[in-house]
C-alpha positions as CSV (number, residue, x, y, z in Angstrom):
1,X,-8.2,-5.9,-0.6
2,X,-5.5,-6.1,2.0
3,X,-4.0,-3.6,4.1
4,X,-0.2,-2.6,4.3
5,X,0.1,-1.1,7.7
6,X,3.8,0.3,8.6
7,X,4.5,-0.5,12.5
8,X,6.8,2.2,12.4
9,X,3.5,4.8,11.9
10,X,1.8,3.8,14.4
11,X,1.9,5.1,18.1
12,X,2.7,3.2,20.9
13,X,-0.8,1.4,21.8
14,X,-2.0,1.0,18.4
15,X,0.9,-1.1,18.0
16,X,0.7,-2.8,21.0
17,X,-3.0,-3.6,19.7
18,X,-2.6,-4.7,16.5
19,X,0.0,-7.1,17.1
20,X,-2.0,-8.6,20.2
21,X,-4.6,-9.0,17.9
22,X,-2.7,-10.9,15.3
23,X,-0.8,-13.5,17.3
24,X,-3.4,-14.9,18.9
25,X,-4.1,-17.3,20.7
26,X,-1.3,-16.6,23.7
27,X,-0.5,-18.6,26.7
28,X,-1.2,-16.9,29.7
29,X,1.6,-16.8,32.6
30,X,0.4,-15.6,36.1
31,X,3.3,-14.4,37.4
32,X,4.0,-14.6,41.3
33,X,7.2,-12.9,42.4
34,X,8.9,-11.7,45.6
35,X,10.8,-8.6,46.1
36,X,14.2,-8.2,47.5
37,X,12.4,-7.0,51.0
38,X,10.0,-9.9,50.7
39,X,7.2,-8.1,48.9
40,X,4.6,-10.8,47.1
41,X,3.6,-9.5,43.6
42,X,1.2,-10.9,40.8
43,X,0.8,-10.5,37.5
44,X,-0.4,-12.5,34.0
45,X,1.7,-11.9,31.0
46,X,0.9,-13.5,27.8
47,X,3.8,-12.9,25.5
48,X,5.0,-15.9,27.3
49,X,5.8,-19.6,25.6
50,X,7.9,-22.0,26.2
51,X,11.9,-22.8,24.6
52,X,13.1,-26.0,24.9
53,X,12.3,-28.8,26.8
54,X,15.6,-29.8,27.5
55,X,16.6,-28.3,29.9
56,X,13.1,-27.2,30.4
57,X,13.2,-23.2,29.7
58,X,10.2,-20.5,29.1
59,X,10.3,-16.8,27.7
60,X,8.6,-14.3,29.3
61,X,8.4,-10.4,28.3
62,X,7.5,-7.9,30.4
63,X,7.2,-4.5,28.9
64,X,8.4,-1.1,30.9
65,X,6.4,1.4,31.9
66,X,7.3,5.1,31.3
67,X,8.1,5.6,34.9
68,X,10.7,2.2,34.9
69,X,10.8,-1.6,35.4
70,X,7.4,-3.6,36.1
71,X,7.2,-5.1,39.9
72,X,7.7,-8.3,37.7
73,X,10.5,-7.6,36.0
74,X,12.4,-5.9,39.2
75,X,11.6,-8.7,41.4
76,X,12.8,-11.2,39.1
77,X,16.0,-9.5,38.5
78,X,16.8,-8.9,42.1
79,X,15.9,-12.0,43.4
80,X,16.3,-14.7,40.2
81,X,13.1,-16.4,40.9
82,X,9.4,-16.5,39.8
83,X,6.6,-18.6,39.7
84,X,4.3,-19.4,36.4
85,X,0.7,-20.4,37.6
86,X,-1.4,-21.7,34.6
87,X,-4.6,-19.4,34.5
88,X,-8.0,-21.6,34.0
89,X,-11.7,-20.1,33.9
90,X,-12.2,-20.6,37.7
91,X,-9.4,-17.9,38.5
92,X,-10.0,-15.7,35.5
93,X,-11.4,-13.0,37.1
94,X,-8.9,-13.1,39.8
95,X,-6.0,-12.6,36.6
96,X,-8.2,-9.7,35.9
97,X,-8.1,-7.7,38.6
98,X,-4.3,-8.7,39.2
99,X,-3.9,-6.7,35.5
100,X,-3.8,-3.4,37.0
101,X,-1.7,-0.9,37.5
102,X,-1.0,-0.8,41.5
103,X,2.0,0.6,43.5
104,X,4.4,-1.9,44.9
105,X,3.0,-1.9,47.9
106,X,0.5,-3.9,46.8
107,X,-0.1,-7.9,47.4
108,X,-2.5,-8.6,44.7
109,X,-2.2,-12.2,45.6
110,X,-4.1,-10.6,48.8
111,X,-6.2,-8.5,46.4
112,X,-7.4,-11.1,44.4
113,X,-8.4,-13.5,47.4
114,X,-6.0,-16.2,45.8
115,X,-4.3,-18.9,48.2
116,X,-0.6,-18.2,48.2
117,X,1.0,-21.9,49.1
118,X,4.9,-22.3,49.7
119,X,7.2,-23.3,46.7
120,X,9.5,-26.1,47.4
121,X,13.0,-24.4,45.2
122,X,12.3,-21.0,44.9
123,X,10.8,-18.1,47.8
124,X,7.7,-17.1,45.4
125,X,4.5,-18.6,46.9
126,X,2.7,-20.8,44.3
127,X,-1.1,-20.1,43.8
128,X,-3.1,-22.8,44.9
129,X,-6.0,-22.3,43.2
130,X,-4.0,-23.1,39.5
131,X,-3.6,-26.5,39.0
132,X,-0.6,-26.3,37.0
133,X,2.8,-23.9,38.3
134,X,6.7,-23.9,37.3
135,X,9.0,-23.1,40.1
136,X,12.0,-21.3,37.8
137,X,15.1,-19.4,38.3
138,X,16.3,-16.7,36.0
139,X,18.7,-18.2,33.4
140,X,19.1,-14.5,31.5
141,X,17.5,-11.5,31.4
142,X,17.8,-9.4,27.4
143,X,16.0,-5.7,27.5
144,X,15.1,-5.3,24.2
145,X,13.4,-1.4,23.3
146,X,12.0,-0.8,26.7
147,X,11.1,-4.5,27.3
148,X,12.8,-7.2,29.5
149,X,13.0,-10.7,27.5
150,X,13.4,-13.2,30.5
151,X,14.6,-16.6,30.2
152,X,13.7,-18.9,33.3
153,X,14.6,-22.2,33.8
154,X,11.7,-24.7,35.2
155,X,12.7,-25.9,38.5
156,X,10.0,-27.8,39.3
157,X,6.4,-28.5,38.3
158,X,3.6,-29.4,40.3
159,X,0.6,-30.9,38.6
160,X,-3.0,-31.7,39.3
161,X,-2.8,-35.6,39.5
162,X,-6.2,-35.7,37.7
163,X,-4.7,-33.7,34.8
164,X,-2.1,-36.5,33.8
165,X,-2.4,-38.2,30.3
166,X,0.6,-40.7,30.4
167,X,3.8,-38.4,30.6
168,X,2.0,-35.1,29.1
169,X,-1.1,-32.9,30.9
170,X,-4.6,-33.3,29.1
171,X,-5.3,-29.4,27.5
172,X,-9.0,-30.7,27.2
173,X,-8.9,-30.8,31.0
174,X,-6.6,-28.4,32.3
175,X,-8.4,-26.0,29.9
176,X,-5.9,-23.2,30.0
177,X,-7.2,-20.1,29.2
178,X,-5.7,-17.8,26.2
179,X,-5.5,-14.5,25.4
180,X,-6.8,-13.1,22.0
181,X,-6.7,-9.3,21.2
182,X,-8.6,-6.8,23.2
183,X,-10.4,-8.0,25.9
184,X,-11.1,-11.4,24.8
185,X,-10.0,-14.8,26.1
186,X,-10.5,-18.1,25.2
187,X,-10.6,-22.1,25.4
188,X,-11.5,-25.0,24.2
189,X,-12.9,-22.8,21.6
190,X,-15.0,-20.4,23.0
191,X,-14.4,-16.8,23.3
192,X,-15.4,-14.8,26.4
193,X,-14.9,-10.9,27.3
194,X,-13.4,-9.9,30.4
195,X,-13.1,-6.0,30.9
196,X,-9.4,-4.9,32.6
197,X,-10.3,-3.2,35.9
198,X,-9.4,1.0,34.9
């Protein structure tokens, strides 16, 4: 037996769930990002994949929240800058708690107890502890029903030297971690369960 579900039934997190829950598994981008008064944000995203390789460009969407913009999505668009920092098991928790819902005012690079390190093209600090980031600049910004569909050209890369397989990174030892539906991650084929913080 199969299921027709209608999207256009369904309220706003049950679609949000099913469809996270379908189109698995999703990169992860960690998002570091400055404001306009020099305000450090982070933030993982992981309706996030790459475009083309040349000129190197990644998608990014960052939903709204009933009250306006994400920090995210107003820094980025004020500024024209972010930073993707690949999320691996070591920092996973650290994602985790960056996943909530603070004020501005907050620095969860400072929350999270990550290493903020300079960027070489762009003013959002790279996190240290992620051995793969992409310095990018903001090559267009779409909002499309509520959400802002970002388009970022890759600046620069820095790479873990011990990640290098010829001219491409080894997944098997960067071991990215996914997202799946709910609470679940992944890599390398295993599934784990990481509760957001409430």
């Amino acid at each position: 037996m199969t299921l027709e579900i209608d999207p256009d039934r369904l309220d706003r997190r049950a679609a949000y769930r099913l469809m996270i829950s379908v189109i698995v598994p999703r990169p992860i981008a960690f998002v570091s990002t400055v404001s306009a008064a020099g305000r450090a944000n982070l933030a993982p995203f992981s309706f996030f994949n790459g475009v083309s390789s040349q000129p190197p460009i990644i998608m990014l969407a960052v939903a709204g929240r009933k009250t306006g913009p994400k920090d995210t999505w107003r820094n980025i668009e004020a500024t024209g800058e972010f930073v993707v920092n690949v999320v691996v098991p070591e920092i996973v928790d650290a994602m985790v708690l960056a996943s909530g819902d603070y004020p501005p005012e907050v620095d969860e690079i400072a929350l999270t107890g990550l290493t903020p390190i300079p960027s070489v093209r762009v003013k959002p600090p790279r996190i240290g502890e992620s051995p793969v980031q992409m310095e990018c600049r903001l090559e267009r910004l779409v909002e499309v029903a509520g959400t802002a569909l970002i388009l970022g050209r890759v600046l620069l890369y820095h790479v873990r030297d011990d990640l290098m397989a010829g001219d491409g990174v080894d997944p098997s030892r960067l071991r990215a971690v996914a997202r799946m539906g709910g609470e679940s991650f992944s890599f390398q084929g295993e599934i784990f369960h990481k509760p957001r913080p409430r």
